[in-house]
Residue frames relative to the residue before (quaternion, step in Angstrom):
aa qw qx qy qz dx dy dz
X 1.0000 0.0000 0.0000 0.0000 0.00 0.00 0.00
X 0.8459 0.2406 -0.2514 0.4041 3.54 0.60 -1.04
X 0.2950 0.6061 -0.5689 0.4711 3.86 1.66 1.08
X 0.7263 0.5582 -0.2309 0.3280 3.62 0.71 -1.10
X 0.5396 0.3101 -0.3034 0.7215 3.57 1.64 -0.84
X 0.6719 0.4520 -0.5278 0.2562 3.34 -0.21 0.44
X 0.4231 0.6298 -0.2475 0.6026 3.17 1.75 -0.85
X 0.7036 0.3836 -0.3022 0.5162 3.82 0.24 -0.96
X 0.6078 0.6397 -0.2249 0.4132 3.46 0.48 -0.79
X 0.5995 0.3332 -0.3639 0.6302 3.92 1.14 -1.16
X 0.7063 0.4669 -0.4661 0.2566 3.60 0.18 -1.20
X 0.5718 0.5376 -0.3658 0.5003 3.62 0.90 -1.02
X 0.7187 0.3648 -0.3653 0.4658 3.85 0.07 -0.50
X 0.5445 0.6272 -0.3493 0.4337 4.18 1.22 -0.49
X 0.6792 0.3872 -0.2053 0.5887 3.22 1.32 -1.17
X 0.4595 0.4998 -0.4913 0.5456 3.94 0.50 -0.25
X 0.7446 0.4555 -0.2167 0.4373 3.70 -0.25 -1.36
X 0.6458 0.1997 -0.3916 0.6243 4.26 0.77 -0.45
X 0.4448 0.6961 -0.5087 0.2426 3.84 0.38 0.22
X 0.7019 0.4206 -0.0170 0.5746 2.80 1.43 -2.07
X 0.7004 0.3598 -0.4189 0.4522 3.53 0.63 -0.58
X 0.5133 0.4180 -0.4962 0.5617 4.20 0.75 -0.14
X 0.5445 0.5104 -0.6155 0.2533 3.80 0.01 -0.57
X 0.7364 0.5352 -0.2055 0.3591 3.10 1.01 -1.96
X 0.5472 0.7134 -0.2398 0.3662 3.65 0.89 -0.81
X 0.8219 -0.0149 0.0502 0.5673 3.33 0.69 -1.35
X 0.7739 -0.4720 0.2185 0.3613 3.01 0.95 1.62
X 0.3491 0.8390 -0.3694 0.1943 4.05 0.89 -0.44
X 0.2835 -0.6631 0.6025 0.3419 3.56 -1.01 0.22
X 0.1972 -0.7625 0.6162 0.0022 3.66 -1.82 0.84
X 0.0452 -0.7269 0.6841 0.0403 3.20 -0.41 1.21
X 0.2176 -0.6885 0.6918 -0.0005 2.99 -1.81 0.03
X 0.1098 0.8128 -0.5656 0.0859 3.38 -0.85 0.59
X 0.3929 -0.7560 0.5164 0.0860 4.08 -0.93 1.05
X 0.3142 0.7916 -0.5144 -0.1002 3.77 0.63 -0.27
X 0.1873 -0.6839 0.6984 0.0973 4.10 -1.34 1.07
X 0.0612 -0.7179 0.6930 -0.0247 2.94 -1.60 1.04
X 0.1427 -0.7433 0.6499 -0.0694 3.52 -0.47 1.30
X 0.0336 0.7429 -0.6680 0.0265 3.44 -0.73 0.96
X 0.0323 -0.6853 0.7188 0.1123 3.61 -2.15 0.06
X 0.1274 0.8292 -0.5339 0.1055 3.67 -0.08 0.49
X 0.0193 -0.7538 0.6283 -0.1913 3.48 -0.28 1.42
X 0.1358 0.7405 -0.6442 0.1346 3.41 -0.57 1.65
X 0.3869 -0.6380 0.6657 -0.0094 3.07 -1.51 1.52
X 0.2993 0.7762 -0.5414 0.1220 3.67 -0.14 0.61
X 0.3946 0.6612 -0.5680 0.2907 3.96 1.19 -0.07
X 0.7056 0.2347 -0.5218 0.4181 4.34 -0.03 0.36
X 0.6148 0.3107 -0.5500 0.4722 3.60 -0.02 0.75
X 0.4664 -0.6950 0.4472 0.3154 3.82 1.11 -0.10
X 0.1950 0.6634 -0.5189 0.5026 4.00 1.45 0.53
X 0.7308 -0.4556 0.4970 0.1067 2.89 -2.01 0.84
X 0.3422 0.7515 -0.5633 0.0291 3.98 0.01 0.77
X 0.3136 -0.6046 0.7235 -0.1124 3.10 -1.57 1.62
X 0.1805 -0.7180 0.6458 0.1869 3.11 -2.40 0.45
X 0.0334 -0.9245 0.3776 0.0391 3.97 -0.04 0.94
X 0.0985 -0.7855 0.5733 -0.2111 3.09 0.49 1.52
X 0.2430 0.7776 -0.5207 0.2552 3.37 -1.46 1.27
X 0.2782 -0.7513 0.5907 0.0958 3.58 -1.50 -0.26
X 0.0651 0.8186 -0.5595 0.1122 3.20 -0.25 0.86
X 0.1868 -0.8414 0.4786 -0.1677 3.24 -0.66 1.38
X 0.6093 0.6859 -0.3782 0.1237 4.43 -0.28 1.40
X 0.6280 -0.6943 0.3514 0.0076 2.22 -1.50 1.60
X 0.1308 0.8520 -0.5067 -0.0150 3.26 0.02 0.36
X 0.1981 -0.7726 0.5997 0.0649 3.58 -1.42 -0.31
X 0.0118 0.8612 -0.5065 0.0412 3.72 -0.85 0.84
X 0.3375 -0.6561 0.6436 0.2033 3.18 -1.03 1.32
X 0.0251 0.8068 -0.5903 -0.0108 3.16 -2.03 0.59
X 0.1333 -0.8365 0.5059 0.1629 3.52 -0.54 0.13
X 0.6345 0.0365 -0.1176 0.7630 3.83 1.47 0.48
X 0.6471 -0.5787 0.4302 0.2475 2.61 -1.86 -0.57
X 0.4840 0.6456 -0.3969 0.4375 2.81 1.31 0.40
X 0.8403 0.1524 -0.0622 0.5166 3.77 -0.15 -1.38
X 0.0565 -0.8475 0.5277 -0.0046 3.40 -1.31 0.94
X 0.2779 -0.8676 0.3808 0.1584 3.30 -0.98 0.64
X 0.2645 -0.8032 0.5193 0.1234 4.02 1.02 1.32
X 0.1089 0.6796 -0.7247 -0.0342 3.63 -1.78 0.88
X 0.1952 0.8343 -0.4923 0.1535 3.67 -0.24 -0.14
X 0.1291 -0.7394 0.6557 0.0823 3.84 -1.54 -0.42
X 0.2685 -0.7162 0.6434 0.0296 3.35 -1.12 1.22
X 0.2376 -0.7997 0.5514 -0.0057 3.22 -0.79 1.67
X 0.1064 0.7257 -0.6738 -0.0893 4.20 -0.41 0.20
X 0.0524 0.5950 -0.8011 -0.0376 2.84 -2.04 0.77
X 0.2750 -0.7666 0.5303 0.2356 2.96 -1.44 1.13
X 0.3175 -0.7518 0.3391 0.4679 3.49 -0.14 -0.72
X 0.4867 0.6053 -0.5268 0.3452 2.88 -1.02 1.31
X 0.7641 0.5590 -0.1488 0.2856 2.63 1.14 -2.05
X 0.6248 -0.5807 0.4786 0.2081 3.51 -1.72 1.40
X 0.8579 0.2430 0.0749 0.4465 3.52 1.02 -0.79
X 0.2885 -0.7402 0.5432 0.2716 3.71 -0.89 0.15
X 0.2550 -0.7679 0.5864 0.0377 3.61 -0.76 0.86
X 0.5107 -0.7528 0.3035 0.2835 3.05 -1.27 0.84
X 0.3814 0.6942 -0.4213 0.4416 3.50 1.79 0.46
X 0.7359 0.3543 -0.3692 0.4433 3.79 1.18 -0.58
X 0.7506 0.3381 -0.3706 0.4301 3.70 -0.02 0.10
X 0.1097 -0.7398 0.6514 -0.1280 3.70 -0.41 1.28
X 0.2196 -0.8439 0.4453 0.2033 3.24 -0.93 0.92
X 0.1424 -0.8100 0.5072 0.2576 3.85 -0.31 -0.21
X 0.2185 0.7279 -0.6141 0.2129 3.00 -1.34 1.23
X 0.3908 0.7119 -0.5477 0.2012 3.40 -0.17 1.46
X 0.7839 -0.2683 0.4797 0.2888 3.17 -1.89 -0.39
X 0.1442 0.7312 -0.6657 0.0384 4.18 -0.82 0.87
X 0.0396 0.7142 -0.6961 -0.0613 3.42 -0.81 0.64
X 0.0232 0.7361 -0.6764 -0.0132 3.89 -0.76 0.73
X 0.4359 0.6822 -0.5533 0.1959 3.59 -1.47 0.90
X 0.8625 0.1505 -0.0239 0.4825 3.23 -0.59 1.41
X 0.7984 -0.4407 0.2195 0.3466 3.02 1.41 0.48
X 0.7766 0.3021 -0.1847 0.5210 2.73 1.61 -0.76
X 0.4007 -0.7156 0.5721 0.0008 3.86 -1.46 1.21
X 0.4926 0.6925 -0.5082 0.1393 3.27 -0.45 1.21
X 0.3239 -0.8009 0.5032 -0.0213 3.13 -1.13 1.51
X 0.0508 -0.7576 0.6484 -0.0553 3.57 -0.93 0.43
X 0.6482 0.6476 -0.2850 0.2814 3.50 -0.84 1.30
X 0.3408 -0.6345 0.4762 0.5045 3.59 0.13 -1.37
X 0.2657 0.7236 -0.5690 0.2863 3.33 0.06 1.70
X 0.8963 -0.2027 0.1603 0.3603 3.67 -1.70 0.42
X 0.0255 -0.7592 0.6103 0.2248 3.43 -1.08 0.22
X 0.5002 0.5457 -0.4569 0.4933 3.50 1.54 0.30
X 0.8030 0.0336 -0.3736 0.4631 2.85 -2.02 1.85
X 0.7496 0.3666 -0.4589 0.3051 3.70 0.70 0.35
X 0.7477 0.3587 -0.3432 0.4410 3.40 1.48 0.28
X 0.2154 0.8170 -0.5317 0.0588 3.52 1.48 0.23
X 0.6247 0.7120 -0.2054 0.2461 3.43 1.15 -0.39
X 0.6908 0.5595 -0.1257 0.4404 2.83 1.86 -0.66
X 0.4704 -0.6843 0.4568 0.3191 3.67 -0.57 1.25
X 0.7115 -0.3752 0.4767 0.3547 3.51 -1.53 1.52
X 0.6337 0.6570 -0.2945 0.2830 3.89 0.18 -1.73
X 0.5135 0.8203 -0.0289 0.2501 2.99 1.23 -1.46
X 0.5931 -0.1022 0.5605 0.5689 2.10 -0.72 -2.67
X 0.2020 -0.8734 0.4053 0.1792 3.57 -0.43 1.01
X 0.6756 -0.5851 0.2495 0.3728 3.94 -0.43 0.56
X 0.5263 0.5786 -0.4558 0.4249 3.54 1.83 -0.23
X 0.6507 0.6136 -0.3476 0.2815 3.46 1.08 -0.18
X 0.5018 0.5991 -0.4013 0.4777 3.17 1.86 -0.12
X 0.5814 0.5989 -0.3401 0.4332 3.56 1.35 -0.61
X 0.7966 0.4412 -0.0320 0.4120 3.71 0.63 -1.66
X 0.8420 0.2789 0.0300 0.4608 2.93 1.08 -1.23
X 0.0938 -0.8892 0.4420 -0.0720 3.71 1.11 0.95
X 0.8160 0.2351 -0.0848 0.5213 3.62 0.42 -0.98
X 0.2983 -0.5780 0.7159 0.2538 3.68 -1.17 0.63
X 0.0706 -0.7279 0.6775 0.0779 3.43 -1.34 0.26
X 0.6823 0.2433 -0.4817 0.4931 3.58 -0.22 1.56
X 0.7118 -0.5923 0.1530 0.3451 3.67 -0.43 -0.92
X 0.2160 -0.8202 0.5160 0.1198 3.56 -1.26 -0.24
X 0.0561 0.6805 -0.7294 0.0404 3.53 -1.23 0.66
X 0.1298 -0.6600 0.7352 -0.0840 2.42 -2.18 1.39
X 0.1628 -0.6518 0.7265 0.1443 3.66 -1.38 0.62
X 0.4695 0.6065 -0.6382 -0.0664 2.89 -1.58 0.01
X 0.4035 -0.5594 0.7206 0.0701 3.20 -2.53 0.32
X 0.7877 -0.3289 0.3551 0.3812 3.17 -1.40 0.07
X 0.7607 0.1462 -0.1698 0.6092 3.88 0.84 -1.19
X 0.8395 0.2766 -0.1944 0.4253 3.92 0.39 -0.52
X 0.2492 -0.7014 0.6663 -0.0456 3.47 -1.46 1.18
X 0.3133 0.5632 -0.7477 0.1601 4.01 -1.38 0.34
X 0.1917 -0.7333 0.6211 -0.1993 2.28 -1.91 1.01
X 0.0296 -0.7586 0.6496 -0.0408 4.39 0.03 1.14
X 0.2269 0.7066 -0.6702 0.0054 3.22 -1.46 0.61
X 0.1085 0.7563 -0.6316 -0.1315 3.58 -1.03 -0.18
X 0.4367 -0.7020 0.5594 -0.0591 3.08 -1.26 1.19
X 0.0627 -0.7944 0.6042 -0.0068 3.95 -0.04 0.93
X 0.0712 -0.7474 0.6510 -0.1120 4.12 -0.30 1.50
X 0.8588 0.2629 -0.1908 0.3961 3.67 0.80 0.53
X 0.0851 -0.8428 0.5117 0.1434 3.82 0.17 0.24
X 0.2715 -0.8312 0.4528 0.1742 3.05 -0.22 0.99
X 0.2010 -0.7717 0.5827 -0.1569 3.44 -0.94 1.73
X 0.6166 -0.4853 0.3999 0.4738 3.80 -1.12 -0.50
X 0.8303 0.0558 -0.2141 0.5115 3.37 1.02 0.00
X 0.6778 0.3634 -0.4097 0.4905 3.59 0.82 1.08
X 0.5096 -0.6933 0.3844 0.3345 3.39 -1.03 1.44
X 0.3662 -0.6051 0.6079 0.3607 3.89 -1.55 -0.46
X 0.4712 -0.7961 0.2869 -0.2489 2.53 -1.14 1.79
X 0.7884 0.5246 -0.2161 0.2378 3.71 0.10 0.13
X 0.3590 -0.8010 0.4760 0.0549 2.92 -1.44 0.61
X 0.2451 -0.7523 0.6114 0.0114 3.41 -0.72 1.32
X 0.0716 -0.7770 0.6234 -0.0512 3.55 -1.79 0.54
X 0.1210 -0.7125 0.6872 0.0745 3.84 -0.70 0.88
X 0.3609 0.7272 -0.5834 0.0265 3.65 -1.45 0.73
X 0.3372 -0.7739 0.5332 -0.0555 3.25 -1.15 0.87
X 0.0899 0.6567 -0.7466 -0.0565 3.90 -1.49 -0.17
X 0.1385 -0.4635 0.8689 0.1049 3.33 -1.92 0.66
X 0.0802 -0.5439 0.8289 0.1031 2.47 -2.37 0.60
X 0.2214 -0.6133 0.7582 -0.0100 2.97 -1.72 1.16
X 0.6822 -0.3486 0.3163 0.5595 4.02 0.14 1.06
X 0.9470 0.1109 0.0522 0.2971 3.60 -0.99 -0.58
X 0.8290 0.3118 0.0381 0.4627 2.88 1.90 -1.37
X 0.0751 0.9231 -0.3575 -0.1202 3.49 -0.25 0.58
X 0.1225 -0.7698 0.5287 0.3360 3.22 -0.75 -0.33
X 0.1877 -0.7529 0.6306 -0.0172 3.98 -1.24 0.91
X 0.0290 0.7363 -0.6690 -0.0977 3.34 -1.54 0.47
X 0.1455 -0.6402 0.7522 0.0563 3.67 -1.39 0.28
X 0.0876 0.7421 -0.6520 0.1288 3.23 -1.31 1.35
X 0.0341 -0.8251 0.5531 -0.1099 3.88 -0.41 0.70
X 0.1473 -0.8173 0.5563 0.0282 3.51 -0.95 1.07
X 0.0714 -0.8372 0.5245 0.1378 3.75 -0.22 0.23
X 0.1125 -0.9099 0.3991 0.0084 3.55 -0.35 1.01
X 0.0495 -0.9244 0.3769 -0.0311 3.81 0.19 0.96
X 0.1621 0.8119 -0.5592 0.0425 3.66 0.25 0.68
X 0.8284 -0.4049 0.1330 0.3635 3.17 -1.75 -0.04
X 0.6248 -0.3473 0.5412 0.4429 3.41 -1.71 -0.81
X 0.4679 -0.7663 0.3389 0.2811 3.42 -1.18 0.58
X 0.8316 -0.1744 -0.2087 0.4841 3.72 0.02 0.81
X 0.2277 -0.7057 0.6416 -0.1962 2.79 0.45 2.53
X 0.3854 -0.5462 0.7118 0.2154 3.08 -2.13 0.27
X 0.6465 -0.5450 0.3677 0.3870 3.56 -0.76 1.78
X 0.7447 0.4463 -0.2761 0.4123 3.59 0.01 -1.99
X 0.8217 0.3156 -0.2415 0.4085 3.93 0.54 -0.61
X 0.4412 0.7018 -0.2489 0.5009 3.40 1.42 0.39
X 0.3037 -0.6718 0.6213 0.2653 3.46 -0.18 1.50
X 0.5718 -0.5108 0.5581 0.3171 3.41 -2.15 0.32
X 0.4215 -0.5709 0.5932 0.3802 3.57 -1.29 0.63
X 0.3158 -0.6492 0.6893 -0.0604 3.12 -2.00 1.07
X 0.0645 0.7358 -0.6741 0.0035 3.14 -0.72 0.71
X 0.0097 -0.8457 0.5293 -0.0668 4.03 -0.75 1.29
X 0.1820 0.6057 -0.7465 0.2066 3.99 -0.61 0.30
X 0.2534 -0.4942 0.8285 0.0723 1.94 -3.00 -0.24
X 0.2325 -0.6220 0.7311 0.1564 3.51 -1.58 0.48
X 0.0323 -0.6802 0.7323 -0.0119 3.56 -1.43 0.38
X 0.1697 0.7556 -0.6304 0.0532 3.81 -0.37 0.99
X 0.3500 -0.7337 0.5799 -0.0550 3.85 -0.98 1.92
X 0.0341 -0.6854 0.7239 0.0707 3.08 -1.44 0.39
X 0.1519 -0.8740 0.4615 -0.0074 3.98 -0.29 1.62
X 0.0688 0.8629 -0.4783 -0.1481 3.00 -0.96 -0.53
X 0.4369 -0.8262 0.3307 0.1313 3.40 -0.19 2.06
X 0.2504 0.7318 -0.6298 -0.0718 3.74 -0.07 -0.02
X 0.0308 -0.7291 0.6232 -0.2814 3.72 0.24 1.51
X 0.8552 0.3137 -0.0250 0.4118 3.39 -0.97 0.58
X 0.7710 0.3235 -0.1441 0.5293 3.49 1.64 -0.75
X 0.7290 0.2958 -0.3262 0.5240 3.42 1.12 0.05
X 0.6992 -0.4382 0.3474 0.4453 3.64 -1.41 -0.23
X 0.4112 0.5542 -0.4702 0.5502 3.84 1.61 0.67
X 0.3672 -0.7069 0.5511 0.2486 3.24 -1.45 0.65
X 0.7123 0.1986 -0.1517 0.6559 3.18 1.81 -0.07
X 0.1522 0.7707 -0.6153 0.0654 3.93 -1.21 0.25
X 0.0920 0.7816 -0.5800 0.2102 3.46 -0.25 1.27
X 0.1906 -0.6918 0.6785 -0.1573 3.83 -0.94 1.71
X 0.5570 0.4969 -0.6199 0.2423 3.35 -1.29 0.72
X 0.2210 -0.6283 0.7434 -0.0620 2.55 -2.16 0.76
X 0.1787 0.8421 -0.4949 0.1182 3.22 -1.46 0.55
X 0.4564 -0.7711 0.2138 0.3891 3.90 -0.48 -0.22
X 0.1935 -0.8403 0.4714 0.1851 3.34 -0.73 0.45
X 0.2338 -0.7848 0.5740 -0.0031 3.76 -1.20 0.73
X 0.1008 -0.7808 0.6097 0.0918 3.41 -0.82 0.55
X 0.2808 0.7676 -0.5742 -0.0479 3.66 -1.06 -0.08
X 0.3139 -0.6983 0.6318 -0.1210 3.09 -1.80 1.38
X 0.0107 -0.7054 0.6832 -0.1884 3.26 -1.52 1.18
X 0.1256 -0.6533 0.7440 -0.0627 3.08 -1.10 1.52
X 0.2363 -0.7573 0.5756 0.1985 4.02 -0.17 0.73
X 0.7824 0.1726 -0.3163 0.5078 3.27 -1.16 1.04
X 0.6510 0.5873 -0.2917 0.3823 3.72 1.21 -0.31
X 0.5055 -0.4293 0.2952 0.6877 2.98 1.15 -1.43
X 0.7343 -0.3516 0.4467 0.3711 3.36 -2.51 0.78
X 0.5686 -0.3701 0.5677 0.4662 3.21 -2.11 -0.12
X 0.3541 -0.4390 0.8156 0.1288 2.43 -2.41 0.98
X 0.2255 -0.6827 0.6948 -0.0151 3.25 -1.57 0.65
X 0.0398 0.6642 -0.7408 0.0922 3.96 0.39 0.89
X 0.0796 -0.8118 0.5785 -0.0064 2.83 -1.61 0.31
X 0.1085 0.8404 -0.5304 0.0245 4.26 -0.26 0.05
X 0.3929 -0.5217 0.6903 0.3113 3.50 -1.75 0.00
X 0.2145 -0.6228 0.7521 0.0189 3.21 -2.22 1.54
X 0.0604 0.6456 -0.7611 0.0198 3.32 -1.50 0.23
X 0.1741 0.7194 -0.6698 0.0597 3.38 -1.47 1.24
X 0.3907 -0.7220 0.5690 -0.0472 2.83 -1.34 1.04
X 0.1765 0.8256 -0.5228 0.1177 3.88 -0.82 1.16
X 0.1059 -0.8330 0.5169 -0.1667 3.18 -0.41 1.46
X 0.0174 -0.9382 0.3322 -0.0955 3.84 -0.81 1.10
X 0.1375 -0.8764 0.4580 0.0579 3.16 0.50 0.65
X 0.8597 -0.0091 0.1712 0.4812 3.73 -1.14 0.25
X 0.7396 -0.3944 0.2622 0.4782 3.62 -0.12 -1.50
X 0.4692 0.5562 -0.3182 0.6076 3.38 1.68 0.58
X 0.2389 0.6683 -0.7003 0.0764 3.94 -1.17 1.35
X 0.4722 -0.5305 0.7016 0.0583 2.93 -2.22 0.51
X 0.0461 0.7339 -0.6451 0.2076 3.35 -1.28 0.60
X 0.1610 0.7263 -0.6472 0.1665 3.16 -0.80 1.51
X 0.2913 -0.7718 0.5625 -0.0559 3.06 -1.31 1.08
X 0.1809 -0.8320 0.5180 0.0818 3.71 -0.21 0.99
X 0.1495 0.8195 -0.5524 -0.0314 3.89 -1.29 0.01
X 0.0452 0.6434 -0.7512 0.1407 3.52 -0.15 0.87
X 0.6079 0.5348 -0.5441 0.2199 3.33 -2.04 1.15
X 0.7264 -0.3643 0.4145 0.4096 3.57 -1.22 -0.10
X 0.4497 -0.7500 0.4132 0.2539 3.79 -0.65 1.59
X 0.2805 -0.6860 0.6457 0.1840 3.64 -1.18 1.31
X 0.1465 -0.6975 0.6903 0.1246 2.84 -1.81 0.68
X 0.1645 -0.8054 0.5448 -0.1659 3.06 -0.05 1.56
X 0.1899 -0.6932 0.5788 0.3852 3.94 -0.34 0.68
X 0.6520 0.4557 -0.3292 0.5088 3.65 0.31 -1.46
X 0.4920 0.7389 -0.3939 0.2383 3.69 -0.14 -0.63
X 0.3989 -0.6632 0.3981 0.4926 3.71 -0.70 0.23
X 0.4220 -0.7015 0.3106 0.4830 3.50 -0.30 0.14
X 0.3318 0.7715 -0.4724 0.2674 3.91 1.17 0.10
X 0.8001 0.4079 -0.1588 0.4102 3.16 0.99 -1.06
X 0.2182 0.6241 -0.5871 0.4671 3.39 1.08 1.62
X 0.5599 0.5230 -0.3417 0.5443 4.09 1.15 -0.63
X 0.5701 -0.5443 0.5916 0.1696 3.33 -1.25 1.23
X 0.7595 0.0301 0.1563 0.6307 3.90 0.56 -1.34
X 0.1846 0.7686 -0.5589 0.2507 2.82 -0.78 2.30
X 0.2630 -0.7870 0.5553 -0.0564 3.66 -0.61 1.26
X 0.1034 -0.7143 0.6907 -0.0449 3.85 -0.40 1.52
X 0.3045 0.6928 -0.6536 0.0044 3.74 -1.47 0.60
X 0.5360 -0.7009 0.4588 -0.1048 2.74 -1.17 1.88
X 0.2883 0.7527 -0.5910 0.0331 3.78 0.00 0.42
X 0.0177 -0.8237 0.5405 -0.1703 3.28 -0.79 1.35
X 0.1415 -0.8039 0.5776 -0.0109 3.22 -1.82 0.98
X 0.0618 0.9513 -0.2984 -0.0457 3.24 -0.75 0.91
X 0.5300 -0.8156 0.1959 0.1244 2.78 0.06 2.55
X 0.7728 0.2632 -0.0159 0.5772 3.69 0.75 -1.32
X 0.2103 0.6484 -0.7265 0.0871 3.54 -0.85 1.06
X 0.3351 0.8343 -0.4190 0.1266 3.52 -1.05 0.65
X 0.7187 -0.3329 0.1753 0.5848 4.10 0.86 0.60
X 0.8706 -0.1667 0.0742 0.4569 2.52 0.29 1.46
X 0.6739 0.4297 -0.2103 0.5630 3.96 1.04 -0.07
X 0.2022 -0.8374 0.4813 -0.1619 3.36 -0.45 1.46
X 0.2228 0.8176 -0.5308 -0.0081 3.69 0.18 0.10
X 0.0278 -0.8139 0.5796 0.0294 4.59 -0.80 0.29
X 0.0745 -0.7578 0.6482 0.0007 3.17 -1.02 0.78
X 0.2940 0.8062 -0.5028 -0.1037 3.04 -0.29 1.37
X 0.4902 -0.5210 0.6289 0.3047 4.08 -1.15 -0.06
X 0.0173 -0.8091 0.5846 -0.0573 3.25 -0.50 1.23
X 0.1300 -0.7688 0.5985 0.1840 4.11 -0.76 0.25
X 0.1903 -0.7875 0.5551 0.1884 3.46 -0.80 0.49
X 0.0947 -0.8400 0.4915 0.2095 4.09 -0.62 0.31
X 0.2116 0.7356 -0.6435 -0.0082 3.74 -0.60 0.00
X 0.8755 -0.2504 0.1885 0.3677 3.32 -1.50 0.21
X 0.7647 0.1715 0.1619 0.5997 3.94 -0.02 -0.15
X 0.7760 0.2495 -0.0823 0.5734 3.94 0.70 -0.25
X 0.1166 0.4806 -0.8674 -0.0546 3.39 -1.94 1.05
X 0.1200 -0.6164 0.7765 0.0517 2.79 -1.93 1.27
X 0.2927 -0.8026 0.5158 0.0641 3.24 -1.07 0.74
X 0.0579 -0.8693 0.4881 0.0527 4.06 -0.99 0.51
X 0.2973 -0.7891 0.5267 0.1071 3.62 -0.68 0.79
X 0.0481 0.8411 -0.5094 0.1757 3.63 -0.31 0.87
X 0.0348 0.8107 -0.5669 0.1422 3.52 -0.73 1.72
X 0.3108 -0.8979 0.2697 -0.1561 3.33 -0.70 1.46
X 0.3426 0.8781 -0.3278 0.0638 3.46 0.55 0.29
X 0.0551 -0.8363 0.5453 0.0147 3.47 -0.08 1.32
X 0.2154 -0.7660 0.6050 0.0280 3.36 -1.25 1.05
X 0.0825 -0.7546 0.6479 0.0632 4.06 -1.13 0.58
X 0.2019 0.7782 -0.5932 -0.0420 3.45 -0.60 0.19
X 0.5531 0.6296 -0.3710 0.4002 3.67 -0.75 -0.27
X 0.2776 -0.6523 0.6464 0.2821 3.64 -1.68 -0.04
X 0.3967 -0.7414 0.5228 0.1401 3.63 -0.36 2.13
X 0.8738 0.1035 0.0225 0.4746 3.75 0.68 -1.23
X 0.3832 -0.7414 0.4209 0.3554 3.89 -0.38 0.93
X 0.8568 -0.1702 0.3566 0.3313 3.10 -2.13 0.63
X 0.2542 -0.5666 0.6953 0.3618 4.31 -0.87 0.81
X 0.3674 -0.6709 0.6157 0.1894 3.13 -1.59 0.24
């Protein structure tokens, strides 16, 4: 296995190298960009009985892009994980990247195996949980985004399985959005995850296809910028979940009210997260939100800001019924490099 990512690895670096050497050829523009991701994540969850793990790592890509304006780009690159510890490299830690960027006018659309950082910052934990920023680095299919000063949407789908004779078909799609109305907004985040069979399975040995998500639609309100916080963010709103196992049973449709709250100050934030409602079974989801009546608080600091270099530490508490479980999380993202050339 790890002769083969290595093999994948020269070719990906062959194609980087006619990127840069056509750039030079026909006169092209060449960005470039380094992104580090340093992680600690120590969850305690064993008194609510939840899943507790420690994910500690590095994660390290490079990438590069031919252009010829500013509009349409062409992205090569490779995402490297190490955890620590590990005896070995798997083929889950080196992801290549290569896609398609077209930017103009607002509109963002991508097509390939490219970044999920800065294109889902939007999306509630509930959702899409934050191990996926760890595991799951690249979308692989596409995405589009508009936006303006007051309005934002966003389509993507994301295909984590080819379906073969002995792997299922896979994927997962999402619609989200925000208005602003001055001060006030209103956002939603919705996400489907779709799982069918193996390809010429036998029915009787063939898990049922599943189809799972969730919709969350908020009404906020931003008072950033207007008090003695450098940040202040309020909203609330409802969430829904629904699931289908065909031939098993119809969609369920739990359902509950959210409200979070995020407030900042200098280099010191807070963050609380409310739930009260019928338990979601969300696959992608954090997994807290299987509890009917759940309470996140976040107390955080952030030591390193500086071009591009970002580092947080935060102390999280978890609440459910009968149980505080509690988590410790250190961050440190790094950017260097010029991602997109000079307008012209």
């Amino acid at each position: 296995m790890l002769e083969l990512e290595m093999s994948a690895l020269r070719r990906l670096s062959a194609l980087v190298t006619v990127l840069l050497a056509l750039g030079q050829t026909q006169a092209q523009d060449i960005g470039w960009n380094v992104y580090f991701h340093g992680f600690a994540d120590n969850r305690e969850y064993a008194k609510s009985g939840r899943y507790s793990q420690s994910i500690l790592g590095v994660r390290v890509a490079p990438e590069a892009n031919l252009s010829l304006d500013s509009t349409h780009f062409l992205h090569g690159g490779v995402n490297l994980l190490h955890e620590f510890g590990s005896k070995k490299t798997e083929s889950r830690q080196i992801s290549p990247t290569i896609y398609y960027n077209y930017k103009r006018r607002g509109h963002d659309f991508y097509i390939g195996m490219f970044p999920r950082k800065d294109l889902f910052s939007g999306y509630h934990r509930a959702l899409l949980n934050d191990t996926l920023d760890y595991y799951h680095p690249n979308i692989e299919g596409l995405l589009w985004r508009y936006g303006s000063n007051t309005f934002h949407q966003q389509v993507w789908i994301d295909w984590t399985s080819r379906q073969t004779e002995k792997d299922r078909e896979q994927f997962m799609a999402g619609i989200s959005g925000r208005v602003n109305l001055g001060i006030v907004y209103f956002s939603h985040n919705v996400t489907l995850w779709h799982n069918a069979g193996k390809k010429n399975e036998n029915p009787e040995n063939n898990l049922p296809l599943r189809d799972n998500g969730a919709a969350i639609a908020k009404m906020g309100i931003d008072f950033s910028g207007r008090s003695f916080l450098d940040s202040l963010d309020i909203n609330a709103g409802g969430l829904v979940a629904y699931d289908r196992l065909r031939g098993v049973y119809d969609w369920r449709i739990p359902k509950g009210f959210i409200t979070d709250l995020y407030a900042e100050y200098k280099k010191v934030f807070i963050a609380n997260t409310f739930y009260s409602g019928e338990p979601l079974a969300i696959v992608y989801g954090d997994q807290f939100y299987t509890a009917e009546l759940y309470d996140r608080l976040e107390l955080g600091w952030k030591p390193l800001q500086y071009k591009g270099l970002e580092s947080k530490f935060t102390l999280s508490f978890h609440f459910t019924r009968g149980a505080i479980d509690n988590q410790q999380q250190f961050t440190l993202q790094y950017n260097i490099g010029r991602l997109y050339p000079r307008r012209r």
